[in-house]
N, C-alpha and C positions, 0 to 999 in steps of 0.2 A: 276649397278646391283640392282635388288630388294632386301629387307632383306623379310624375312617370312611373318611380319605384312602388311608391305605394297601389298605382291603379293595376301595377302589372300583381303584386299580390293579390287583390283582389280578383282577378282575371281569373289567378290561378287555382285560388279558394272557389269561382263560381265553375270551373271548368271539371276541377275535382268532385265538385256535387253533384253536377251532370255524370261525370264516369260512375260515380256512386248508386246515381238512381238508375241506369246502364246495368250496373250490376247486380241487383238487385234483381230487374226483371229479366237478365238473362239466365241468372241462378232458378229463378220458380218458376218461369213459363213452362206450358204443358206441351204445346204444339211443338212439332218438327220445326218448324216456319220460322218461328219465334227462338227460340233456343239452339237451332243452329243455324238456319238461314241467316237469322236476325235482322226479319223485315218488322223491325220496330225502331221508334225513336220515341225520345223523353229530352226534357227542356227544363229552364228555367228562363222566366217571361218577368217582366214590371207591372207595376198598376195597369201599363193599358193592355197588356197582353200580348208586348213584343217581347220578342225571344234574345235574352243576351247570353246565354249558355249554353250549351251543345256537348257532346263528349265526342272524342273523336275517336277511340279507339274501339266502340260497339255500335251497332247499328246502321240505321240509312244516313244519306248524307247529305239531303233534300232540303231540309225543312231547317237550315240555321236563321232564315230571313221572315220566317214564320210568324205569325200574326193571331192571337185568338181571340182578339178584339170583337169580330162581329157578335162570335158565336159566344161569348162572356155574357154580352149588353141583353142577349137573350134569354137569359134567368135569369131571376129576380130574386132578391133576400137570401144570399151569397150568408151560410153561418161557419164558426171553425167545424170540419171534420165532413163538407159537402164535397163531395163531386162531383161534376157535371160532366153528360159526353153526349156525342153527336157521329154518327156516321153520314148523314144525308148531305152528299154532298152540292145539294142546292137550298144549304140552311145557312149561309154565310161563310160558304166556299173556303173552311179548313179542309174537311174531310175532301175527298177529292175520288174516290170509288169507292161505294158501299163496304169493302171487305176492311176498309179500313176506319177503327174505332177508336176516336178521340179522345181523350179524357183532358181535364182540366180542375185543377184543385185551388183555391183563396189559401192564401197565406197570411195571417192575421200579425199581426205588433202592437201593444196598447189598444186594444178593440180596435183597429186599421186594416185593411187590408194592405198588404204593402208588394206583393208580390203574386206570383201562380207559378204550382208545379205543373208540368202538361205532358203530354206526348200519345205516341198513337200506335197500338197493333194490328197487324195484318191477319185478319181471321182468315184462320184456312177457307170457310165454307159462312157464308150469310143468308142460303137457301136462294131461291129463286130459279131459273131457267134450267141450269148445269149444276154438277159440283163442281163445288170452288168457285161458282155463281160469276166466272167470267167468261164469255166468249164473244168475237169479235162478230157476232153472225146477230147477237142479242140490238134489236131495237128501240127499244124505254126501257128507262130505268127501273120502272115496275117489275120488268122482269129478273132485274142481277139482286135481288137478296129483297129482305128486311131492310126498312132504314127508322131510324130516332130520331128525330128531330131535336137538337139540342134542351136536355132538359136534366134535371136529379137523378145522378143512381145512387148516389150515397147521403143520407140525412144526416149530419151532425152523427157520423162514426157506420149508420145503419143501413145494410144494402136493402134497395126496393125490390122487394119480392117476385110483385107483380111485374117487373122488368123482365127480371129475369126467367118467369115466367114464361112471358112473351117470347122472350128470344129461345128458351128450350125446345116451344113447337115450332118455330120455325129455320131453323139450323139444322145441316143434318149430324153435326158432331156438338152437340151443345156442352159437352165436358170439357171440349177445348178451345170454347170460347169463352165461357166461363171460368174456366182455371188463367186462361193467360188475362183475361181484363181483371181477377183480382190481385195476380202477378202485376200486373202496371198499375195499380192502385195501391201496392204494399211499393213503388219506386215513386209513386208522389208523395207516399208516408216522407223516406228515406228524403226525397228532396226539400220537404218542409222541414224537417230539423238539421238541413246542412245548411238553410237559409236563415232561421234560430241564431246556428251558431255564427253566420257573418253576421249578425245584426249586434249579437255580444262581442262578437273582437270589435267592428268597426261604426258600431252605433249605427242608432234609426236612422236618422238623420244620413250619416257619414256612409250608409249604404246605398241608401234612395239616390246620394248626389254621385256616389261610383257604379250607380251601374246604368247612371242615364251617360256619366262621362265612359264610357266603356263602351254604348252606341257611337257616342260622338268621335272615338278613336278609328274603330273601324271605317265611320264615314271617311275620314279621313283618310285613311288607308288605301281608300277605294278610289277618292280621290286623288291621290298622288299616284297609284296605279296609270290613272285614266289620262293625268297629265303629260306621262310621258310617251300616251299613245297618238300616234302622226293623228291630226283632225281629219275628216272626210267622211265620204258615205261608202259605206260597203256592202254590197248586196251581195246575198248567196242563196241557194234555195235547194231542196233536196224533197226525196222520194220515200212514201211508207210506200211499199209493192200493192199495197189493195187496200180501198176505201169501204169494203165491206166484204163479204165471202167472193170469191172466184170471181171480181169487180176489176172497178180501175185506176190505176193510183191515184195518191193521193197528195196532193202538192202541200210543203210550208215553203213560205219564204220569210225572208229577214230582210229589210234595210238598217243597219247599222248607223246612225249618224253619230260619228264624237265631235264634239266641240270642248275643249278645255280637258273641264273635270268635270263633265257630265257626258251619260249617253242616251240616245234614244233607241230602242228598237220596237221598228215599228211592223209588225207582221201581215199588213192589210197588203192583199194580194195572195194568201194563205186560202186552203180549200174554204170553200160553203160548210155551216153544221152537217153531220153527215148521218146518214140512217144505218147507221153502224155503232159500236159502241167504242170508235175510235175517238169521241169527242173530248179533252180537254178542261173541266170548269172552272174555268178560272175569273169567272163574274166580271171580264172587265177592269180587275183589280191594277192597275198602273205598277205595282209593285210586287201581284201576287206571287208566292215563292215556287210556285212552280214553273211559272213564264223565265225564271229566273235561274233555275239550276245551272242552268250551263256557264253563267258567269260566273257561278261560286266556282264552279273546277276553273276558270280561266284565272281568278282572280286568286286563287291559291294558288295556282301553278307558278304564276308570273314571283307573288311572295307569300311564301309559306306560313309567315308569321301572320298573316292577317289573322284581325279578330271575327271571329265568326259567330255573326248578330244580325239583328234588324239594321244596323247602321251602314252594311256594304249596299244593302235595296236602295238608299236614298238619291245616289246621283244618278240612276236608271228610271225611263220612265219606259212602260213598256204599252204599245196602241194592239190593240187584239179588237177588231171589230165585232159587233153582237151579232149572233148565226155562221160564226164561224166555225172552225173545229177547235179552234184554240178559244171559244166563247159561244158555246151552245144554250142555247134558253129550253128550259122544261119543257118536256118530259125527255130530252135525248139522251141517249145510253151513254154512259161514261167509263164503263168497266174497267175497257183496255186505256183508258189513256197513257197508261204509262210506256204503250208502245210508241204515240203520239208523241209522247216526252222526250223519249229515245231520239224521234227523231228532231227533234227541237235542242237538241242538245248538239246534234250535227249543224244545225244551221249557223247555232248561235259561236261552234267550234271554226264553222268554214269562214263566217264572216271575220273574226278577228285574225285568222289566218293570213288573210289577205290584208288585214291591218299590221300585222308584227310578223309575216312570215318566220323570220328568224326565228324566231318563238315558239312555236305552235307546231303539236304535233299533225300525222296525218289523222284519220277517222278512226275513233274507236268503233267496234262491232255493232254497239248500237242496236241488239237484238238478245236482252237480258230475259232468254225464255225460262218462264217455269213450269215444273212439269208438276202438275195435282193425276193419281193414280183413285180411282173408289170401288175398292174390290171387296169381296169376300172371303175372308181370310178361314179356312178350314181348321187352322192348328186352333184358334178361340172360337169360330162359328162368332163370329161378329162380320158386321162390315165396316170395313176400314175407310176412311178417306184422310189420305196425305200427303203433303208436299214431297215429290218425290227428289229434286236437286234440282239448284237455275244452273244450266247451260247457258255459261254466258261466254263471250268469245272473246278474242284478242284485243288489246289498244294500238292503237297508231303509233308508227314510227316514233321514235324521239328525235329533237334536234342533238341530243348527244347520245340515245343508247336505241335498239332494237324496243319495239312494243313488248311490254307484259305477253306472257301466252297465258291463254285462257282466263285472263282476268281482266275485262276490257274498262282500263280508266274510267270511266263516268257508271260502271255499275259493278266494279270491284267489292262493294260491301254488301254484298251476298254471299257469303260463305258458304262453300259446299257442306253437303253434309254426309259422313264417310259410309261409305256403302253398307260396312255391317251392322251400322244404325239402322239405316232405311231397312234392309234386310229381314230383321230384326222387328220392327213395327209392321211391315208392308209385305203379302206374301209375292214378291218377286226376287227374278233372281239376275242381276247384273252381266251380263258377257262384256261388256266393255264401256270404262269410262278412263280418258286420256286425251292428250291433242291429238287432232288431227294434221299429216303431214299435209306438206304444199299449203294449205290455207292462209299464209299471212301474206299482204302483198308484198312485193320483191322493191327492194331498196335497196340506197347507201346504209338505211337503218331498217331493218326487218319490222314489218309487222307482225303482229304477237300472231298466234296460233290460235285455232279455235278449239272449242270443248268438242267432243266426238262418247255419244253415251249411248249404249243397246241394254235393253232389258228382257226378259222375257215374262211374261202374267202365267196364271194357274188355273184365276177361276173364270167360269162364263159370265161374258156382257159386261168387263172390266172395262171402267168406261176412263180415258183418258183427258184430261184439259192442259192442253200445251200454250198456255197466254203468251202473247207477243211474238208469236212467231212473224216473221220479218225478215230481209235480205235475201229473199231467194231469186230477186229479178236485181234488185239494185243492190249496185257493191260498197261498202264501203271505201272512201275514196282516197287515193292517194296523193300527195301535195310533192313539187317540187321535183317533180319527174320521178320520183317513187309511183309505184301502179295499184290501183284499186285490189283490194285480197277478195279472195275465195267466197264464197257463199253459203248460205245455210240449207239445210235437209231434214225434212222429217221423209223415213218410210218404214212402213209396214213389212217384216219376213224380208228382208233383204237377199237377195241373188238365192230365190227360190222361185217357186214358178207362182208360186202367190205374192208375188212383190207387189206392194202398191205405194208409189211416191203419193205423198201428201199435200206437198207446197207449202203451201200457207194455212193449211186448214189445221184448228186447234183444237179442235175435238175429236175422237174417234173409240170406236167401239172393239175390242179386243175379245177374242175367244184364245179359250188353254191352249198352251204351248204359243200363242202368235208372239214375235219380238215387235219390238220398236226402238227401231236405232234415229237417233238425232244427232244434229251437228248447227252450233254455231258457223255464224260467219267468221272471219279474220279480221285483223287491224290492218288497214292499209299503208302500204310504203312511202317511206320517206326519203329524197331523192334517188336520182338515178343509179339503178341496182349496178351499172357498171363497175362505178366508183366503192363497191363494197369489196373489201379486200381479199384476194381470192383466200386464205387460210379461213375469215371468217365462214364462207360459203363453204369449204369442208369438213369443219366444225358442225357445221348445220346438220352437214347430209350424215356426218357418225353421231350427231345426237337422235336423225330421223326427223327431222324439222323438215327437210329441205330432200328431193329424190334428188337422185344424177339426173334425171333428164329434166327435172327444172333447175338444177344448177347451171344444165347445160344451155335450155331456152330462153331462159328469165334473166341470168346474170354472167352468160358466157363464159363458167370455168367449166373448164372440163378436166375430167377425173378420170384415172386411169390407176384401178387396182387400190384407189382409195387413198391416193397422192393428183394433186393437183399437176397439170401440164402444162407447164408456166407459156412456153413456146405455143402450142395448143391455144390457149385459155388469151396471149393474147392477137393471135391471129382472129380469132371468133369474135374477140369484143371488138375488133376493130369494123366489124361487120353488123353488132347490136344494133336494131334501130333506138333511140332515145325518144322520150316523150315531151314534148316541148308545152310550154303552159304552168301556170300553178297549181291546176288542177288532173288528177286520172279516175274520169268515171266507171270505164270500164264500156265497153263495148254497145251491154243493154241499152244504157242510160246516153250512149253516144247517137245509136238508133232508135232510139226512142226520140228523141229532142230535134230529131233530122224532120219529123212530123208535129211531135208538139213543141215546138219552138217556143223560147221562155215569152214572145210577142206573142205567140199566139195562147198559151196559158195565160198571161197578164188580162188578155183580153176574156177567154173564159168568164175568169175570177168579174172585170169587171161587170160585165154582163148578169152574172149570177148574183153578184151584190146590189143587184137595182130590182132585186124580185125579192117577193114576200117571202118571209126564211122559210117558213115550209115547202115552197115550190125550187128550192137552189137544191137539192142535193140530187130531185127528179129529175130537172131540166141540166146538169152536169150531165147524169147518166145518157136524157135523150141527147145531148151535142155531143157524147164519147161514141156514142152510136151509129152516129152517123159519119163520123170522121172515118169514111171509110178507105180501103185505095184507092191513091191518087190525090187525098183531098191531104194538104198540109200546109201550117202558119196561121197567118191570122184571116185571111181569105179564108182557109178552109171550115175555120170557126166560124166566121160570118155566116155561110152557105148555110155549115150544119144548123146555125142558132133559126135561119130562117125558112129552114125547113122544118124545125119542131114548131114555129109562131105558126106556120100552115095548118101541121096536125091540132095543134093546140090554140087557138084563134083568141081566148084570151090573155096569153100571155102578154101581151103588148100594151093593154087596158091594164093589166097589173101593174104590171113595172110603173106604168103613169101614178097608178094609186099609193103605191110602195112611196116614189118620190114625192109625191105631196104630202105622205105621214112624217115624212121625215124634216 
């Protein structure tokens, strides 16, 4: 048995190996993406394939709960110096959209395997429909890339040719897919002989029993977290703006159940599979680590020291029904899920919200866009395709300080990457990247600021992919009388007589000279902006956070020559109206719900869950359709469901068949 000092050494040694192999492939990766983004992670994992290592200072921050258990049991005759990878992300639901490439390496002790190095890069481009092979318009997955089915790239030290063969024709930058997966193959080198060296300070033995007791801490952890959280159910549910191009939203919901030291969330009542590539795959997994992110930021925030492993998944069980969007079955597009993620991250934020208010911030931004550029770059006559920088936008209130600006909690580890890089690689030319004023919502603690970035292109038919674009209907929301913040923007030639607002659309085609300005959403406010102290509020407005006329409307000081006017300031607050509730949707989402009412959504969802999965995403659209004015709640769902069974005369023989498969 380890005693406390010894296992926290050990922690510290497996934590260093993980920063180690971090370093490694952020030092050789080829790509923008990879090397400054740094949409990559790398792991160290046990015999079965759970993850008790993580580095915390590079990379995503997703995958500590991570599992590659399925996708291991799926090759066979495991030798030293193999590597296996898998991008398909319906091969045993690690990989989770195509652009993303798994690896997994056997770590050997006395002919044993005792361990796996792992982790996974974000290919710029995997071929398929678009570049950067994502858009939220793509319906199968056939269309978003190339995919591997879990199998050998490396033989005992030697890359498979024919692989990589494979992947040169069909990628359209095959140098820098190639350069960053041998980049993450030289960080499981690195990780195999930082696992070497614990196995010499702490023996075969005395390592195997510390880093199963290193799960078992965290569990803990998790559970004494969960102990001190009030028992009950808590329901919350929120909005992605579009189930598919210029469509209709798309609902998650949570029920939250804690008892003790355990939780359930259970998300049935969540949209139908969708014919969009907003789908989620998470196979069903009760514990899959993506169903799961949003607890790792709650469950660090609450205590920082937690260990971050397989063992905080274990008092969670998480119910995701099959033909959901958080549980789509083959062939459904899964590109964007990470915009689906985003907002599963909101649900699972609003639920505990309402369990620890005291606790809990308002909404992060929730709209971590990134922007892929594939032009023709004149100065080399090549063509270019790169990650141009994620726009991501502000966090929510704190319960003791203002939200981050333009770095929104739940996808802060995206790092920009500085213009005259991009510059540099990519022939555009930057007019403006910085916050944008007014955007955070109005608090006792400010929400953060959102990103605000215009470029201009050179060459003809620069074609653009902006993934996850999001919040331009729904705000992120603000808790405790704090107000939902500002919203997001793509447009084309801004305040020119060619302007074209975009909305949600993430693709688009650019001719020389056209700009493209974008803007994240904000972090929503944390209580009532009243109670923000009027010097904070003119602090704001000489940093440019904040104008005088929202100081003036939003939080009643008024400013006079760039001094606050105490008398002024508080005759007007005495006139603010306040927002009463735990929650601030913001106006859309207030008239939006005046129609679809969460009764009458519940009902939707059940209705559509008693039909065959192929016919729920169609028969959503035909009841959206018809919910026209006048019609609203669960009546008006009724009407609409039984005027599409008129047009549609089998639907009601289905559902019968549906229920008796079941």
């Amino acid at each position: 048995m380890f005693d406390r000092m010894t296992l926290q050494v050990l922690a510290n040694h497996a934590r260093a190996a993980a920063e180690n192999m971090a370093h490694t492939l952020h030092r050789t990766a080829h790509s923008a993406f990879v090397k400054e983004t740094q949409d990559f992670t790398v792991m160290l994992m046990d015999r079965g394939g759970d993850t008790f290592a993580v580095p915390m200072e590079l990379g995503a921050t997703w995958y500590p709960g991570l599992t590659y258990g399925r996708v291991i049991n799926m090759v066979e005759d495991y030798r030293p110096g193999d590597v296996a990878f898998t991008n398909d992300p319906y091969s045993g639901h690690v990989a989770t959209h195509a652009p993303d490439t798994h690896l997994w390496k056997p770590v050997f002790a006395e002919g044993e395997i005792v361990a796996w190095t792992g982790g996974h890069i974000h290919n710029t481009d995997m071929g398929g429909a678009v570049p950067a092979s994502l858009s939220r318009s793509l319906s199968e997955i056939h269309q978003e890339g190339i995919r591997f089915p879990p199998m050998k790239l490396v033989r005992e030290g030697e890359f498979d040719d024919m692989i990589m063969r494979i992947m040169e024709v069909n990628v359209r930058k095959p140098s820098l897919n190639i350069g960053d997966i041998k980049a993450l193959v030289g960080a499981l080198n690195t990780g195999e002989r930082k696992v070497h060296a614990m196995i010499e300070r702490f023996g075969r033995r005395g390592f195997l029993e510390g880093v199963a007791a290193l799960k078992d801490q965290a569990e803990a952890q998790a559970r004494a977290i969960l102990s001190e959280i009030p028992d009950g159910d808590y329901i919350f549910a929120d909005y992605a703006d579009e189930d598919s191009d210029h469509a209709n939203p798309c609902r998650l919901k949570l029920s939250l159940r804690i008892r003790g030291d355990s939780a359930v969330l259970d998300f049935t009542g969540s949209d139908p599979q969708l014919g969009s590539s907003l789908n989620v795959p998470s196979g069903g997994d009760p514990r899959h680590t993506i169903l799961l992110v949003g607890v790792y930021y709650v469950l660090y925030t609450l205590n920082p020291r937690v260990l971050l492993n397989t063992g905080l998944t274990r008092p969670f069980t998480c119910i995701a029904p099959e033909g959901t969007v958080l549980n789509p079955v083959a062939p459904a597009a899964v590109g964007m899920r990470s915009l689906t993620c985003a907002r599963l991250r909101s649900v699972i934020f609003g639920a505990f919200a309402q369990a620890i208010p005291e606790r809990m911030p308002a909404a992060p931004a929730g709209n971590n866009c990134i922007i892929n550029v594939m032009t023709r770059d004149d100065r080399s006559r090549k063509t270019v395709i790169a990650a141009v920088n994620p726009v991501v936008g502000g966090g929510g209130g704190m319960p003791h300080r203002d939200g981050t600006n333009g770095s929104g909690a739940d996808a802060a580890y995206l790092k920009n990457t500085p213009i005259e890089i991009t510059e540099t690689e990519v022939p555009v030319e930057f007019l403006r990247y910085g916050l944008a004023r007014d955007s955070g919502g109005a608090g006792r603690w400010r929400g953060g600021l959102a990103t605000e970035m215009a470029f201009r292109v050179f060459a003809p038919d620069t074609r653009i992919t902006a993934r996850n674009r999001d919040r331009s209907f729904f705000r992120p929301w603000g808790v405790l009388g704090g107000r939902a913040a500002g919203l997001s923007d793509m447009v084309v030639n801004p305040g020119t007589a060619e302007e074209r607002r975009l909305g949600n659309v993430d693709t688009a085609v650019l001719q020389p000279g056209d700009v493209l300005q974008i803007r994240s959403a904000g972090g929503g406010g944390r209580g009532a902006p009243q109670e923000r102290e009027p010097w904070r509020v003119a602090r704001d407005v000489t940093c440019g956070y904040v104008s005088v006329n929202a100081a003036y409307n939003d939080y009643g000081v008024v400013m006079d020559g760039g001094r606050v006017d105490e008398g002024a300031t508080e005759r007007r607050r005495a006139y603010l109206p306040r927002h009463d509730g735990p929650f601030h949707f913001g106006p859309e989402r207030e008239g939006y719900e005046r129609r679809w009412t969460p009764e009458a959504y519940d009902r939707l969802t059940e209705i559509l869950m008693g039909l065959p999965i192929h016919w729920r995403f169609f028969t959503k659209t035909e009841i959206f359709r018809r919910m026209t004015e006048g019609r609203s709640g669960r009546a008006g769902v009724e009407q609409a469901f039984a005027e599409t069974c008129a047009r549609f005369p089998d639907l009601p023989r289905l559902a019968e068949v549906a229920e008796a498969a079941e």
